[in-house]
C-alpha positions, 0 to 999 in steps of 0.5 A: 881922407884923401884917396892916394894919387893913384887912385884917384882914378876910381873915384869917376868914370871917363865919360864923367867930367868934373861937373858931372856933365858927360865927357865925349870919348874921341878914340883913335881909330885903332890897328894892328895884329889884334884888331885885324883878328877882332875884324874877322869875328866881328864880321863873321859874328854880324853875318849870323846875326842877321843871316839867322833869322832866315835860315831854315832847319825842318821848316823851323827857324834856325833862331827865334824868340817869340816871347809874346806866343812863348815859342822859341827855336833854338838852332832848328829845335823848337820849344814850347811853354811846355818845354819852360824847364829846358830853356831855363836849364839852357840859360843857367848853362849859359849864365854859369858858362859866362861865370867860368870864361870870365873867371878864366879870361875876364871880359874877353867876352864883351871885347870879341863877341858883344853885340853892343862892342861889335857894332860899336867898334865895328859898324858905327865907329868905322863909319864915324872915321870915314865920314869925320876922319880920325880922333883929332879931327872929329875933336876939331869938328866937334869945337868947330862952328855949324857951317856948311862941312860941319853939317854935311858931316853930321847929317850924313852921318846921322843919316846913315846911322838911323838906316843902319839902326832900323835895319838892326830893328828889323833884325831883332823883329824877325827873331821876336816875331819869325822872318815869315811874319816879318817879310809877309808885313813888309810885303803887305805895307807897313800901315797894314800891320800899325801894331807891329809898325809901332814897336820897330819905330820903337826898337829903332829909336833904341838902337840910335839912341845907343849907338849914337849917343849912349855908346860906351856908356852902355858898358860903364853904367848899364850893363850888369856883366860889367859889375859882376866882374868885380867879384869874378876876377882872381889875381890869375885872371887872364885880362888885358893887363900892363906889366907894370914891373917892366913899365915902370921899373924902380923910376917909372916912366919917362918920354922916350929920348934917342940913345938914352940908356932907359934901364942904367936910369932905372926907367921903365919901358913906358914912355909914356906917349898915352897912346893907349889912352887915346885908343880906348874906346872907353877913355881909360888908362889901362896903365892903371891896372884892372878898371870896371870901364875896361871891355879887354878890345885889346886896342891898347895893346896893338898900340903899345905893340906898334910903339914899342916896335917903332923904338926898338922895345920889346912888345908885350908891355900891355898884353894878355897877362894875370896880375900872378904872371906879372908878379911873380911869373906864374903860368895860367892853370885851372883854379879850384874855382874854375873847376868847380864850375866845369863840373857843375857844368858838365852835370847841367849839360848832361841834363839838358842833354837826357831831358831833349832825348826823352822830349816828346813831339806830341804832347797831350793833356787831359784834364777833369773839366773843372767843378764835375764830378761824375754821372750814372748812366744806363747799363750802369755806365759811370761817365766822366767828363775832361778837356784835352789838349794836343800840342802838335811841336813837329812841322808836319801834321798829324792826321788819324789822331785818335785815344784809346784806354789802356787795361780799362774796358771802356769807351771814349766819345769826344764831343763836336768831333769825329772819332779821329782828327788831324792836329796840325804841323806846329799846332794846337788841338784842343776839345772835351771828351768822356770816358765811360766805364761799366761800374763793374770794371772799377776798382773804386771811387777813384781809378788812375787810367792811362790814355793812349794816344794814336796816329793811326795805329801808331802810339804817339804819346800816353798821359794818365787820369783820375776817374771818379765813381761811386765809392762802393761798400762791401 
């Protein structure tokens, strides 16, 4: 059965064309009130990208996600392996907070805050319109042969594209690897350190490969928030909408003519210029209602704002708008949905917020050395054997570190060391230790001890052991 004529739509993408070859995407470049706004937030948003690396809080960066040594610093606060549950609890925050927005704004998101959009839209385009000029233009230089202009253009623009992305890679190293790691490489040369090398020569070729040639299409087929808003969006969705009741009235649409009474006609205020067509960084109709390419950059509605201005039309025909605002002129409410997910929200905030105030600078570990059970020594002395680990999260080090037992009289000798240690700022200490206990002060075969962990003669951190002993009959 054939698809209705207006849906025909659905049945491809934009960068698709009929022989499923990819169709270029020449967006005009945009202006207006919206865009002047989307500037500043994409602007002051690339200055903390590439700031954050390198700002310092405690002596701790203030953003870093070193995945191969599982250490994370989020806003200054350190976490390690041991702290997995709080960062897991932080990105179900961040997933079910992402639900919420768009349940409540659509794609806002992807149009204001994206990295790929910002970048995109922000960096790359504009530096597409200053080298090759606006959407008519770099149609014709695409059509036009490879002389002396095409090719200047073209390699200057390339050119500029690969610095800027291997700027972006070295960006994104320092967040992997910590902005000390990275400028103490950059200082020792690049061929000191070919493990490291590599990967950014990797990174870079990723990042030109986007944005020079993969663009919007990141948006369309390969990003997954693009499919889950399919099934978040309701009709009293904010999203960027056309209000296709004043658009197209009982007649539709038709070209603009000069003192023609549009409304006797029975026409809509579209006059359908495709100037909105042609803005879309994404090549869609947005006339066309709700469309999975659509990333809400508001460009079509500054340009439908700008045509609407220059013949005397009321803005607004494409503007931010639910489907039940423009139907049937509801205002926008918190939906049973929607606060559902503020609850849950609040309860996982309140977790994570209970969990980090009962986090411990120092962690530590002790654990029975695997396959030994216990010895019987002089002085009926029962000596079990264990390995520790302290795990050091502060930025300064921890000297006079000792262990003592809480309740139980006895005594504990760590192997190859003295009787205290040093654990150092953000570091790992680790060793074997026994603890020995007169037979007579046991309550079993198996005691619980708690282990008390000094800093000198401050407490810092207990942990509890199973103690193994003869089982004793009476």
């Amino acid at each position: 059965m054939e698809a209705p004529k207006n849906e025909t739509f659905r049945d491809s993408i934009g960068t698709i064309n009929e022989d499923g070859k990819r169709a270029w995407v020449y967006p005009k470049k945009p202006s207006g009130n919206y865009y002047e706004k989307r500037k500043i937030v994409s602007y002051v948003l690339l200055t903390f990208l590439f700031v954050s690396p390198f700002i310092k809080i405690n002596s701790n960066q203030f953003l870093m996600f070193n995945i191969l040594e599982r250490r994370f610093n989020v806003f200054g606060f350190p976490f390690w392996p041991q702290d997995f549950h709080l960062v897991v609890i932080s990105m179900i925050i961040g997933v079910i907070f992402i639900a919420l927005f768009t349940v409540g704004f659509g794609r806002i998101f992807c149009g204001w805050i994206c990295p790929q959009t910002i970048f995109m839209e922000m960096v790359f385009r504009r530096i597409e319109y200053w080298i090759e000029g606006d959407r008519n233009k770099q149609r014709k230089l695409d059509r036009q042969k490879w002389d002396k202009e095409k090719i200047r253009k073209r390699v200057l623009k390339w050119f500029i594209f690969l610095v800027i992305s291997f700027l972006i890679a070295n960006v994104f190293l320092a967040y992997l690897i910590g902005s000390d790691k990275l400028l103490k490489y950059i200082t020792d040369g690049p061929f000191q350190h070919l493990g490291t090398l590599f990967p950014l020569v990797i990174f870079t070729a990723i990042f030109y490969f986007v944005f020079a040639w993969f663009r919007e299409q990141v948006c369309i087929i390969a990003c997954p928030y693009g499919r889950l808003q399919g099934v978040l969006l309701d009709n009293k969705t904010i999203v960027v909408a056309y209000d296709h009741k004043r658009g197209e009235r009982d007649n539709g649409r038709k070209k603009f003519r000069k003192n023609e009474n549009r409304q006797a006609l029975g026409h809509g205020d579209c006059i359908d210029c495709l100037q909105c067509v042609n803005v879309c960084p994404t090549g869609i109709d947005i006339r066309n209602g709700t469309q999975l390419e659509c990333v809400n950059c508001t460009a079509c509605i500054d340009e439908c704002d700008h045509i609407m201005d220059s013949i005397n039309l009321p803005k607004g025909l494409i503007r931010y708008a639910s489907e039940a605002e423009i139907e049937n002129k509801e205002k926008f409410k918190l939906t049973a949905r929607m606060k559902g997910y503020i609850a849950v929200l609040i309860i996982l905030i309140g977790i994570l917020i209970g969990m980090i105030s009962i986090r411990n600078d120092v962690e530590a570990r002790v654990l029975r050395l695997p396959g030994q059970l216990y010895e019987h020594k002089e002085n009926n002395i029962i000596s079990n054997v264990f390995t520790y680990k302290l795990i050091n999260k502060t930025v300064e080090e921890i000297d006079n570190v000792s262990f003592k037992l809480r309740k139980y009289i006895g005594e504990i000798k760590l192997v190859s060391t003295s009787k205290n240690f040093k654990v150092e700022a953000q570091g790992l200490a680790e060793g074997t230790l026994f603890i020995e206990i007169n037979r007579n002060n046991l309550k079993g075969d198996k005691n619980k001890l708690t282990i008390e962990v000094y800093s000198g003669d401050k407490l810092i951190e207990t942990t509890t052991v199973n103690f193994l002993g003869p089982r004793s009959y009476k």
